[in-house]
Backbone as XML, in Angstrom:
<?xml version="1.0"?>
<chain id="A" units="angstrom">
  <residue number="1" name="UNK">
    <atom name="N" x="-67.170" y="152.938" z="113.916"/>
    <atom name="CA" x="-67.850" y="153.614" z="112.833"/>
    <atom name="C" x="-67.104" y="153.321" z="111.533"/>
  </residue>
  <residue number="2" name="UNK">
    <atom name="N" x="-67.592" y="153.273" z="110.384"/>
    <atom name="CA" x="-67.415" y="152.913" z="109.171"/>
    <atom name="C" x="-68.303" y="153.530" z="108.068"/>
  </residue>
  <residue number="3" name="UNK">
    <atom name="N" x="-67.619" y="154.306" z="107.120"/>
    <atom name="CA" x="-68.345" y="155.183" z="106.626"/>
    <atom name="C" x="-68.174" y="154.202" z="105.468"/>
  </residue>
  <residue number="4" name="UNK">
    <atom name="N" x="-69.633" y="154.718" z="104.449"/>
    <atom name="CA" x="-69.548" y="153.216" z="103.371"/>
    <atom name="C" x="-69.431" y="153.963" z="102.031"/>
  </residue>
  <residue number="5" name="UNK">
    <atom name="N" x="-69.898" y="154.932" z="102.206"/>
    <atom name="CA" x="-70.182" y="156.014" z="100.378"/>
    <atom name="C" x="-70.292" y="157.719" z="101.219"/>
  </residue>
  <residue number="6" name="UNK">
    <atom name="N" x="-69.806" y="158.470" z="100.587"/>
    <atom name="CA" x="-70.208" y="160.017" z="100.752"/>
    <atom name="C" x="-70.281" y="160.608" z="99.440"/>
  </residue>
  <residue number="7" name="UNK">
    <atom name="N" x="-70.250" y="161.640" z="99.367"/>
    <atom name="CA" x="-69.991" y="162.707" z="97.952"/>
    <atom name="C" x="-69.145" y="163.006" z="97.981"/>
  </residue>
  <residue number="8" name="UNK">
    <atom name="N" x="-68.082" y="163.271" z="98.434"/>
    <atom name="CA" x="-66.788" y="163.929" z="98.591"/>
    <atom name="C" x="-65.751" y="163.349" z="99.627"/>
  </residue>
  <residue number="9" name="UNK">
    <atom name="N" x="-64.599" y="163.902" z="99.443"/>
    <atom name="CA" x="-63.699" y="163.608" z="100.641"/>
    <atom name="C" x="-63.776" y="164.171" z="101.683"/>
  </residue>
  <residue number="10" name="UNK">
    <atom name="N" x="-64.290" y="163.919" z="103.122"/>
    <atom name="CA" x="-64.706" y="164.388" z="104.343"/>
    <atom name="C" x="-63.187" y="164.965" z="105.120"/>
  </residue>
  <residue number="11" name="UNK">
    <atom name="N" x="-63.884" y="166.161" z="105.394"/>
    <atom name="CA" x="-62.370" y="166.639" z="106.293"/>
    <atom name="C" x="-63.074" y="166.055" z="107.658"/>
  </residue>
  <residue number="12" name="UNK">
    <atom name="N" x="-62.104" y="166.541" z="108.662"/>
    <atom name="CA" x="-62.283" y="166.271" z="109.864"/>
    <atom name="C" x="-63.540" y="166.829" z="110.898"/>
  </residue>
  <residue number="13" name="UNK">
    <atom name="N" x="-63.409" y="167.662" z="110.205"/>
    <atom name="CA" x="-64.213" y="168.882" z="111.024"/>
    <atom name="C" x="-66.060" y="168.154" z="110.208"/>
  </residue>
  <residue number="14" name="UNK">
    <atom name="N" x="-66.213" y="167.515" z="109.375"/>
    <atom name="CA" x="-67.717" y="167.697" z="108.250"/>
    <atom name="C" x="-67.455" y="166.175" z="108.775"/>
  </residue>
  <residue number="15" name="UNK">
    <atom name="N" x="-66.758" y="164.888" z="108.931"/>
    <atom name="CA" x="-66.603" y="163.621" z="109.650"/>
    <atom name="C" x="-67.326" y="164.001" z="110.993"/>
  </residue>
  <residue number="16" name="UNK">
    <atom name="N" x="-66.824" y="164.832" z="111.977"/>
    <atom name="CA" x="-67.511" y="165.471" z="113.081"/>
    <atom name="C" x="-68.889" y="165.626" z="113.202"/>
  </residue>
  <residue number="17" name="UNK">
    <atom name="N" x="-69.096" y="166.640" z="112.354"/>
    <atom name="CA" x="-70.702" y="167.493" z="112.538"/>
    <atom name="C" x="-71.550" y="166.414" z="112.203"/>
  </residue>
  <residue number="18" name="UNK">
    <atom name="N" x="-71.262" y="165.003" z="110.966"/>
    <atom name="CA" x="-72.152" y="164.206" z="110.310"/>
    <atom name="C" x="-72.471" y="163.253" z="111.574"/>
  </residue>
  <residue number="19" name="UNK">
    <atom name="N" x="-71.060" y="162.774" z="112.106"/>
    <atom name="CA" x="-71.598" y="161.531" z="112.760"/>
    <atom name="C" x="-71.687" y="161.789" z="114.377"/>
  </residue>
  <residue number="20" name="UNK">
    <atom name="N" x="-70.883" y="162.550" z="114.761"/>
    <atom name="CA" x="-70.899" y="162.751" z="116.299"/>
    <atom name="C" x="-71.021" y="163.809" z="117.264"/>
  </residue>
  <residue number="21" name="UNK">
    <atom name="N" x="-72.090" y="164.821" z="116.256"/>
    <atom name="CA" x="-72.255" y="166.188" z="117.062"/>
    <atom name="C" x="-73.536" y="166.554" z="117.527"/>
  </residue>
  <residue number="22" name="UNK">
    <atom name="N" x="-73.654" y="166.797" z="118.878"/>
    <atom name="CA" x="-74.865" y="166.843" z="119.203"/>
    <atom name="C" x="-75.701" y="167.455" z="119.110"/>
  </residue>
  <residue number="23" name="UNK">
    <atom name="N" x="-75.657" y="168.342" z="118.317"/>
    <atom name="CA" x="-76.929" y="169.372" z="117.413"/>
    <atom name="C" x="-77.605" y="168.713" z="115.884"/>
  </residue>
  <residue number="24" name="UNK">
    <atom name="N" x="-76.918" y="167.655" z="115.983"/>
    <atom name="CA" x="-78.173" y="166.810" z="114.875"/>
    <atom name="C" x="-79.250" y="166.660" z="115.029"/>
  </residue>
  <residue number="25" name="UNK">
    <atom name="N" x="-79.940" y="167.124" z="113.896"/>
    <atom name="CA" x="-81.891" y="167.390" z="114.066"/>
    <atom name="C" x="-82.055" y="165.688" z="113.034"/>
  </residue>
  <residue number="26" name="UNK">
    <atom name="N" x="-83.269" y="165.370" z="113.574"/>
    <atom name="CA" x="-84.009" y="164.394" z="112.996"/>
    <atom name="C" x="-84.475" y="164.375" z="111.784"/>
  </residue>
  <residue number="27" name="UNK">
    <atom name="N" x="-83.833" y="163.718" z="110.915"/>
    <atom name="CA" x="-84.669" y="164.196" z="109.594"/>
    <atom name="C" x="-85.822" y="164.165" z="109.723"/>
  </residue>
  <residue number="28" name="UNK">
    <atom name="N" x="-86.611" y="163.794" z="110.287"/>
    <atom name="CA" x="-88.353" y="164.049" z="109.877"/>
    <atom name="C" x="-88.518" y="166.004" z="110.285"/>
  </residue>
  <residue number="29" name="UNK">
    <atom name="N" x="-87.969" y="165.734" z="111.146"/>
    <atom name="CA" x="-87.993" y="167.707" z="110.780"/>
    <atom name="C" x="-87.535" y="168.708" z="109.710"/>
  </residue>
  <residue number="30" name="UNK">
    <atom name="N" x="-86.865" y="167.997" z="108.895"/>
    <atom name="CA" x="-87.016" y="168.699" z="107.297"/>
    <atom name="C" x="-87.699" y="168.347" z="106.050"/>
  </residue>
  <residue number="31" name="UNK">
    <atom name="N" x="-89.537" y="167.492" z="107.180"/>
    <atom name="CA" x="-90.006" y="167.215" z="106.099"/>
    <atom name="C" x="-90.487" y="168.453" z="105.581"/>
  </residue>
  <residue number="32" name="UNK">
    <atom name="N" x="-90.676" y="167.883" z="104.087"/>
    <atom name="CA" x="-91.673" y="169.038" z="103.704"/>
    <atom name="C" x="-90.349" y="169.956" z="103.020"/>
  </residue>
  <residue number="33" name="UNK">
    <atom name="N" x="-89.284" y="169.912" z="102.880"/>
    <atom name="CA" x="-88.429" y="170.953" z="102.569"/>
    <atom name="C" x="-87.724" y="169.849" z="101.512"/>
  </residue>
  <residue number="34" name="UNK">
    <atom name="N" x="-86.712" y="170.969" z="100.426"/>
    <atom name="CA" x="-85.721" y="170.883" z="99.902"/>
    <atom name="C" x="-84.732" y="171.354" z="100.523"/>
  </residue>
  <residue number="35" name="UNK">
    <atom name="N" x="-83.551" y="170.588" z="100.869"/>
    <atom name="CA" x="-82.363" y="171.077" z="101.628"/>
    <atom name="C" x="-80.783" y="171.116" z="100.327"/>
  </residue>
  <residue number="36" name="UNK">
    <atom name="N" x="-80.182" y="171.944" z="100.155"/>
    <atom name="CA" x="-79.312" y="171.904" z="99.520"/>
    <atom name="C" x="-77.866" y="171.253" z="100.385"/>
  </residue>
  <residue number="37" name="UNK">
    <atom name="N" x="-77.145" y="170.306" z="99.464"/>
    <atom name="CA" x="-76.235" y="169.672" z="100.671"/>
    <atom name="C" x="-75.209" y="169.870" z="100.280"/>
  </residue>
  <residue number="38" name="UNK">
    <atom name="N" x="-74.105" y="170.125" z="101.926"/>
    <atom name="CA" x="-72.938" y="170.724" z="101.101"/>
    <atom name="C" x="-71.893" y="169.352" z="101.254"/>
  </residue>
  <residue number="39" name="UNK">
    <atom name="N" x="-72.571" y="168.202" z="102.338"/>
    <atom name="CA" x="-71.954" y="166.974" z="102.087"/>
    <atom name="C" x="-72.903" y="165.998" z="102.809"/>
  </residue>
  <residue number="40" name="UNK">
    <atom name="N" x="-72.740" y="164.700" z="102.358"/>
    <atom name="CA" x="-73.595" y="163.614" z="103.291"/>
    <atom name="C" x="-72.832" y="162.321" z="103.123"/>
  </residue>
  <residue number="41" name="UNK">
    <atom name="N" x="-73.255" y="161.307" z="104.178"/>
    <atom name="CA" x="-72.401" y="160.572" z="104.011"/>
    <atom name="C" x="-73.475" y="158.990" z="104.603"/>
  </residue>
  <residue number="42" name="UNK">
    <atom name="N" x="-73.410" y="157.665" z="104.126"/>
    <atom name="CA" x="-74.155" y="156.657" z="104.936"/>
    <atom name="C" x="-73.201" y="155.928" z="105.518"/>
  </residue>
  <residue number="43" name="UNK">
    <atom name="N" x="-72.914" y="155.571" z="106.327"/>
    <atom name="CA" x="-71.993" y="154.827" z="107.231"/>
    <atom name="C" x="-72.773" y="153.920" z="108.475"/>
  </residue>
  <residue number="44" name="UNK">
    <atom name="N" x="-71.824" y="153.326" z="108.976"/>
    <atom name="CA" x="-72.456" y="152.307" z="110.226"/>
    <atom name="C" x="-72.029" y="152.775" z="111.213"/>
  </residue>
  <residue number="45" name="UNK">
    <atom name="N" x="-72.835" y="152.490" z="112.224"/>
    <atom name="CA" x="-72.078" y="152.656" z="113.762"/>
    <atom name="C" x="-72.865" y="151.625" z="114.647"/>
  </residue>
  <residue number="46" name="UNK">
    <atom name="N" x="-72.417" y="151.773" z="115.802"/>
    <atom name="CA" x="-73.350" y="150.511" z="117.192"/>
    <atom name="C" x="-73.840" y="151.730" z="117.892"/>
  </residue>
  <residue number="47" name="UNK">
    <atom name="N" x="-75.338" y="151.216" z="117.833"/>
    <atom name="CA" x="-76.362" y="151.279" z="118.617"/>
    <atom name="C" x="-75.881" y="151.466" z="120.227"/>
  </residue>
  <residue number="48" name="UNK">
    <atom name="N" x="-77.067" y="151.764" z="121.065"/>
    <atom name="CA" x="-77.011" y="151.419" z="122.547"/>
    <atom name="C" x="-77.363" y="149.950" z="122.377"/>
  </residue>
  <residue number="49" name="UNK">
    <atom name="N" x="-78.156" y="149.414" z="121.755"/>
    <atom name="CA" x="-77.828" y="148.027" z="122.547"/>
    <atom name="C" x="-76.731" y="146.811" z="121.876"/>
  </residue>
  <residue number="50" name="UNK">
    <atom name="N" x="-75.620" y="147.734" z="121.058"/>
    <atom name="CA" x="-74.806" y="146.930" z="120.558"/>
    <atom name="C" x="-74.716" y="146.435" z="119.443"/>
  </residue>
  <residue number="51" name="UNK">
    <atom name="N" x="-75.529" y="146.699" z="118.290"/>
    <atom name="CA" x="-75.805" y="146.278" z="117.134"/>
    <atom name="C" x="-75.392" y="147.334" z="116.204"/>
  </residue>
  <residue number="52" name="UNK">
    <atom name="N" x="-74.978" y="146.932" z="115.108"/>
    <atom name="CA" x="-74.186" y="147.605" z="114.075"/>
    <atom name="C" x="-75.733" y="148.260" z="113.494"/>
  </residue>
  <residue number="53" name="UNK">
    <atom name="N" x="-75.447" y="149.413" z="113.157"/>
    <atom name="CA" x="-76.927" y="150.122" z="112.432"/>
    <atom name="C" x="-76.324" y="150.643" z="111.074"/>
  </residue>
  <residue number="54" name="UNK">
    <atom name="N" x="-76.931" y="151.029" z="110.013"/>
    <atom name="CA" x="-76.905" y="151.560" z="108.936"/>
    <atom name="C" x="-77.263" y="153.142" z="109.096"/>
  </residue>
  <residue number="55" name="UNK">
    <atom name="N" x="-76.351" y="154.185" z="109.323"/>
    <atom name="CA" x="-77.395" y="155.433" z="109.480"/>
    <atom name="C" x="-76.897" y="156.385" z="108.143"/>
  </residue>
  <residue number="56" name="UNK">
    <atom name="N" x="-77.166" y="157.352" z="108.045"/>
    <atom name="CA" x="-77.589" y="158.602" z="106.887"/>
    <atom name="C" x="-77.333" y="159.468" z="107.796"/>
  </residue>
  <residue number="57" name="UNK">
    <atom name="N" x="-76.318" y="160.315" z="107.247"/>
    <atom name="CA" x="-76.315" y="161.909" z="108.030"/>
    <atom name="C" x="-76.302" y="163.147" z="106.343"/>
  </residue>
  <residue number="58" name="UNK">
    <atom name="N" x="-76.633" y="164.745" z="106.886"/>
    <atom name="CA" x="-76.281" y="165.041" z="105.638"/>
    <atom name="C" x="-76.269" y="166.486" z="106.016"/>
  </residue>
  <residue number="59" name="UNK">
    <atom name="N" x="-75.511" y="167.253" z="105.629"/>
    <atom name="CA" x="-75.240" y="168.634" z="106.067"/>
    <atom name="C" x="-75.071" y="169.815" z="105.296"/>
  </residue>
  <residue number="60" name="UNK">
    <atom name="N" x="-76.379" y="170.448" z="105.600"/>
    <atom name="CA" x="-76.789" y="171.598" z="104.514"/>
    <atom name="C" x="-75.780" y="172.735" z="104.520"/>
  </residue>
  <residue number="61" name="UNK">
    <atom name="N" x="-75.599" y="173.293" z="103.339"/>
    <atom name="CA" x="-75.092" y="174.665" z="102.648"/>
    <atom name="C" x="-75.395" y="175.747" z="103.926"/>
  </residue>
  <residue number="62" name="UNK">
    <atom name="N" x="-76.346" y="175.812" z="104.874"/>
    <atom name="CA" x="-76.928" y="176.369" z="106.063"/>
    <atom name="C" x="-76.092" y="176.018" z="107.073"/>
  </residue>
  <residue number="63" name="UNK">
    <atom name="N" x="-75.515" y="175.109" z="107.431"/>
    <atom name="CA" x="-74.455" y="174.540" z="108.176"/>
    <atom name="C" x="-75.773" y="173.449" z="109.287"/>
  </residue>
  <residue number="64" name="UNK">
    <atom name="N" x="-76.836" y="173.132" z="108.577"/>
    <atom name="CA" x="-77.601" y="172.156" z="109.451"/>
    <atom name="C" x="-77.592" y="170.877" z="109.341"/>
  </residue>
  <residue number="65" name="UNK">
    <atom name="N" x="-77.218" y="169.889" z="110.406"/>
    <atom name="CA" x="-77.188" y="168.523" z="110.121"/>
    <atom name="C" x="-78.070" y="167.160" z="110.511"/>
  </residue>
  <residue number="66" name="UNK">
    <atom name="N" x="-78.789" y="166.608" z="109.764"/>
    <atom name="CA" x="-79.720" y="165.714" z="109.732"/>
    <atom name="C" x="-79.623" y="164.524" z="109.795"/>
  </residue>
  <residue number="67" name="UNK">
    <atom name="N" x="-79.783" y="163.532" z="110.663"/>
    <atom name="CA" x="-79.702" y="162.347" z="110.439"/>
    <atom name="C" x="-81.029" y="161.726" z="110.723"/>
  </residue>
  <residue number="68" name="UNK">
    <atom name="N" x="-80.426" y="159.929" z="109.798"/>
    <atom name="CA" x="-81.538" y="159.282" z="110.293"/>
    <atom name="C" x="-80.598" y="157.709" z="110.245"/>
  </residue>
  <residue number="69" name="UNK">
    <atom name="N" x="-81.729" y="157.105" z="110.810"/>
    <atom name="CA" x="-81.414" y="155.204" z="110.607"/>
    <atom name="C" x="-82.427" y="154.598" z="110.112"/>
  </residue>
  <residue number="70" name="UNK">
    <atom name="N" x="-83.595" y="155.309" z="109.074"/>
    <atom name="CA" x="-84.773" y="155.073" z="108.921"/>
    <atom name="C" x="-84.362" y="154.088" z="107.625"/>
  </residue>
  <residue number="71" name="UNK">
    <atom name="N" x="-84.544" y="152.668" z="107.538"/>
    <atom name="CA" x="-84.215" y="151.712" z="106.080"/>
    <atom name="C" x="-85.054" y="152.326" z="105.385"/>
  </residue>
  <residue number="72" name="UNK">
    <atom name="N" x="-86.262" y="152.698" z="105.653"/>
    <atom name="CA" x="-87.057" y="153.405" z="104.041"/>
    <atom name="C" x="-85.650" y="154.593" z="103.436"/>
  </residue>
  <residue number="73" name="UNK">
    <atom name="N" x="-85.682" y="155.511" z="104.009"/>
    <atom name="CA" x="-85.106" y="156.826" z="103.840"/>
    <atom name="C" x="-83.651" y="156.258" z="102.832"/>
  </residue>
  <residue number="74" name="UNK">
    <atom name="N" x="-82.915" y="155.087" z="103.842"/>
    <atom name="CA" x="-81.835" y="154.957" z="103.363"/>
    <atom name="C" x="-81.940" y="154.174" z="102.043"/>
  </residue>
  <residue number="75" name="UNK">
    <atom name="N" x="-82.889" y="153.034" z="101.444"/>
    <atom name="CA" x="-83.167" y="152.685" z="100.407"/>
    <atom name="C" x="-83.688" y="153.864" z="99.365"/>
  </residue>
  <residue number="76" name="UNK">
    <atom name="N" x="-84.763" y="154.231" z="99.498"/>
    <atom name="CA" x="-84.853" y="155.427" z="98.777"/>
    <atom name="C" x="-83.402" y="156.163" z="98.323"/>
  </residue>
  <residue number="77" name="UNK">
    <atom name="N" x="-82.835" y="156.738" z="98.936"/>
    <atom name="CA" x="-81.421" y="157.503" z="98.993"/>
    <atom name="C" x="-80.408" y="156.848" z="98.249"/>
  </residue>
  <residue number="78" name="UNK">
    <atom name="N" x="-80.288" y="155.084" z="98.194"/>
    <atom name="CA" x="-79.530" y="154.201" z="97.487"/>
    <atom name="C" x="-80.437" y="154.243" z="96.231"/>
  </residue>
  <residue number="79" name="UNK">
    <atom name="N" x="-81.612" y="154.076" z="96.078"/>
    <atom name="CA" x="-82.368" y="154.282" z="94.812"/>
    <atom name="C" x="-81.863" y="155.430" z="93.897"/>
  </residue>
  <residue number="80" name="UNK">
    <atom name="N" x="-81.759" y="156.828" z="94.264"/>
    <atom name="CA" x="-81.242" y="158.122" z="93.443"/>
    <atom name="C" x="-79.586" y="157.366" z="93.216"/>
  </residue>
  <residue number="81" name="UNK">
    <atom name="N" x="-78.988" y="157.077" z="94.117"/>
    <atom name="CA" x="-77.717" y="156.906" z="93.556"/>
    <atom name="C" x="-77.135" y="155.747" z="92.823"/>
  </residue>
  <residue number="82" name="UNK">
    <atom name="N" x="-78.392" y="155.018" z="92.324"/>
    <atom name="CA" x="-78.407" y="154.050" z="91.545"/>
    <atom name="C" x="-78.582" y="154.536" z="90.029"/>
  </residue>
  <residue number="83" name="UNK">
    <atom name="N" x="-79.248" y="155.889" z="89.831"/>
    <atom name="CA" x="-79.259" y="156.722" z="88.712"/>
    <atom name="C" x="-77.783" y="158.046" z="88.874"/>
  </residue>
  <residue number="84" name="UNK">
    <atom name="N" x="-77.397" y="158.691" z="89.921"/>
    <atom name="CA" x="-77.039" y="159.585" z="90.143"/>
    <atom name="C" x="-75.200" y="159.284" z="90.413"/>
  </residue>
  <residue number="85" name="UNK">
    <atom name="N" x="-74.420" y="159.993" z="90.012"/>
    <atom name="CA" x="-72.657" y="159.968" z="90.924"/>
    <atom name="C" x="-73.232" y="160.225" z="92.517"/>
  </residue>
  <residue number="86" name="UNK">
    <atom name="N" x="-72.675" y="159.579" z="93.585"/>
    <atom name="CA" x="-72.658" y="160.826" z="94.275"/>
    <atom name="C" x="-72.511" y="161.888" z="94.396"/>
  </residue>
  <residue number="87" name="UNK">
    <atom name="N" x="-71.654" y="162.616" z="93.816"/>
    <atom name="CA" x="-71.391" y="163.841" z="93.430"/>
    <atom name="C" x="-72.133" y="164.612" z="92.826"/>
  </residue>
  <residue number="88" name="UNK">
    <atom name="N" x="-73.710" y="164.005" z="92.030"/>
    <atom name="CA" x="-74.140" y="164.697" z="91.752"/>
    <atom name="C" x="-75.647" y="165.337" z="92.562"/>
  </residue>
  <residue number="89" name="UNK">
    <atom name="N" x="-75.554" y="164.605" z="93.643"/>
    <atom name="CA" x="-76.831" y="164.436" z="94.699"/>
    <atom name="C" x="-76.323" y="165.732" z="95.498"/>
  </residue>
  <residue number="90" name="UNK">
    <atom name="N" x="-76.758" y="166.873" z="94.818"/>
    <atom name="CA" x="-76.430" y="168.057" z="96.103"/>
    <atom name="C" x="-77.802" y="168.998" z="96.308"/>
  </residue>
  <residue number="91" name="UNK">
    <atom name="N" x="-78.900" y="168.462" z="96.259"/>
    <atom name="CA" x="-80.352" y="168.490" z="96.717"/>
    <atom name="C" x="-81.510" y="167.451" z="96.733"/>
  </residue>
  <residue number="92" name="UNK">
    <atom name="N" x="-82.168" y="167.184" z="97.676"/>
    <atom name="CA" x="-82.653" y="166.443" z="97.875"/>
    <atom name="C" x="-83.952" y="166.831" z="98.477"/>
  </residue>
  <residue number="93" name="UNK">
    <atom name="N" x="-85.427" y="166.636" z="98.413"/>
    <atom name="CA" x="-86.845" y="166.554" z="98.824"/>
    <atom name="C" x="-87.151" y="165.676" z="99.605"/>
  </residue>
  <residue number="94" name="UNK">
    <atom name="N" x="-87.230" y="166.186" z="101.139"/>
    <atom name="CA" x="-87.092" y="165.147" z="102.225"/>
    <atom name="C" x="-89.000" y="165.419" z="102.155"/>
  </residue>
  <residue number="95" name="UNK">
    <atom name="N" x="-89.301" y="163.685" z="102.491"/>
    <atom name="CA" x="-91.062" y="163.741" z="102.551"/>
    <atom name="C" x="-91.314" y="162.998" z="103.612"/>
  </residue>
  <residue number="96" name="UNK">
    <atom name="N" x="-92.882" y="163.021" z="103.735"/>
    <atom name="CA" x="-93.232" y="161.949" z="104.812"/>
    <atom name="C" x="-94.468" y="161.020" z="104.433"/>
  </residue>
  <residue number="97" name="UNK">
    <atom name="N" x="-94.763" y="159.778" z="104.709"/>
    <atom name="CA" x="-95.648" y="159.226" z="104.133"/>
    <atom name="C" x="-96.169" y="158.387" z="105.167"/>
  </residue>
  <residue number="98" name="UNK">
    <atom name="N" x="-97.130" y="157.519" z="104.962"/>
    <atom name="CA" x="-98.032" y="156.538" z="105.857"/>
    <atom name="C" x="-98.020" y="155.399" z="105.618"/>
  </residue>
  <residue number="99" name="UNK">
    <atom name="N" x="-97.263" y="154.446" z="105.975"/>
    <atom name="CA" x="-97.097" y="152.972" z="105.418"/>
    <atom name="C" x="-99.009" y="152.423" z="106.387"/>
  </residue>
  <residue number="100" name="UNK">
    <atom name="N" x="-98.968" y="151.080" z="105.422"/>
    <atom name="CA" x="-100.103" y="150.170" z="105.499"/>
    <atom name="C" x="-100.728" y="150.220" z="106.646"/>
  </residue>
  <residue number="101" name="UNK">
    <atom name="N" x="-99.644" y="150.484" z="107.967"/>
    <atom name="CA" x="-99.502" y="149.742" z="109.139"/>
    <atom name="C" x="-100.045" y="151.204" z="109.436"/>
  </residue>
  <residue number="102" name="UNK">
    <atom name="N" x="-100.327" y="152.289" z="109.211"/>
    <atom name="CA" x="-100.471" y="153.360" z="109.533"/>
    <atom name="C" x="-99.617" y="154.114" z="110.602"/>
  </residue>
  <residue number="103" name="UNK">
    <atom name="N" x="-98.608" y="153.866" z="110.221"/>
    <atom name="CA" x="-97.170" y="154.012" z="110.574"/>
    <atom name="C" x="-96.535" y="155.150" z="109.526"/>
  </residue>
  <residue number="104" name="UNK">
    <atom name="N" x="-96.171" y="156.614" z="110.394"/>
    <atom name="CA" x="-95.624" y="157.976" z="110.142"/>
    <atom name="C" x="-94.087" y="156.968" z="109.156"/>
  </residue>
  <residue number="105" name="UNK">
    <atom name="N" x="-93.497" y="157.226" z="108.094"/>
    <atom name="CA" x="-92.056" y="157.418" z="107.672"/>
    <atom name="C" x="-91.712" y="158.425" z="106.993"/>
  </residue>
  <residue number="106" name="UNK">
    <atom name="N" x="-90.362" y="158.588" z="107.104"/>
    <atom name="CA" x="-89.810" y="159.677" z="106.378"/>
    <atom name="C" x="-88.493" y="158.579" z="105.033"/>
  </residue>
  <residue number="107" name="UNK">
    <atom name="N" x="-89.095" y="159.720" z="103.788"/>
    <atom name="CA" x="-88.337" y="159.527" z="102.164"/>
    <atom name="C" x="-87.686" y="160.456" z="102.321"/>
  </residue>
  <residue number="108" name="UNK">
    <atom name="N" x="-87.114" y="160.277" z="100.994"/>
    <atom name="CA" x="-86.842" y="160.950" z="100.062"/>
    <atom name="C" x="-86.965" y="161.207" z="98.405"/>
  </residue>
  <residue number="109" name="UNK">
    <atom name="N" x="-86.666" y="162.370" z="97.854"/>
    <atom name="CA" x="-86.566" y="161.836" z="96.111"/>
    <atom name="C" x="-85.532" y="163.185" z="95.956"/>
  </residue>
  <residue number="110" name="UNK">
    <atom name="N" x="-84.726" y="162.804" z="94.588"/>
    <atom name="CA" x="-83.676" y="163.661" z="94.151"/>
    <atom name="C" x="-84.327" y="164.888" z="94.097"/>
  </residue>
  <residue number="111" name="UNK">
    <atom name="N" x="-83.509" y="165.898" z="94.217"/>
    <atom name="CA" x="-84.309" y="167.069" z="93.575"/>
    <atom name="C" x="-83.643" y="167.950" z="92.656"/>
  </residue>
  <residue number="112" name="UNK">
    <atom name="N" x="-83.851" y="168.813" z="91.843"/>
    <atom name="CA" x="-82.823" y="169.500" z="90.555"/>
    <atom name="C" x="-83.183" y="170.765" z="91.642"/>
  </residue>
</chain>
């Protein structure tokens, strides 16, 4: 694992809950919501079948943690922080949309 950007300096315990705890919900289950975050982080890890992945984790003020490996989600997410510090991304409007293919994905967009 290789963490690439976060908002903050990760203690041990918020390194834990993001990347390797098994009560992580799917982000598509906070579509439809604004989640306030108390840290997030995009990093890599290997897959089951061995391949390095790009994933997104992010862990609400609620103590709930979300991930995904979705490239829309994670471009989108590099999009805000192409305007934004990290530091300043501490809400976010998780959505869902219908690509061409009529294919379910899950976004995002900043939120104030």
């Amino acid at each position: 694992m290789e963490i690439i950007i976060t908002n903050k300096e990760l203690t041990k315990q918020e390194i834990y809950f993001l990347t390797k705890a098994q009560d992580v919900m799917k982000m598509k289950d906070a579509v439809d919501s604004v989640v306030e975050l108390s840290a997030w982080v995009i990093y890599t890890d290997v897959n089951a079948d061995g391949e390095e992945v790009e994933l997104f984790s992010m862990r609400t003020v609620d103590g709930e943690t979300y991930a995904t490996n979705s490239a829309t989600f994670i471009k989108a997410f590099r999009d805000i922080l192409d305007v934004f510090t990290p530091e300043e991304v501490t809400k976010l409007k998780i959505m869902s949309g219908t690509s061409k293919n009529n294919r379910q994905f899950v976004t995002c967009a900043y939120a104030e």
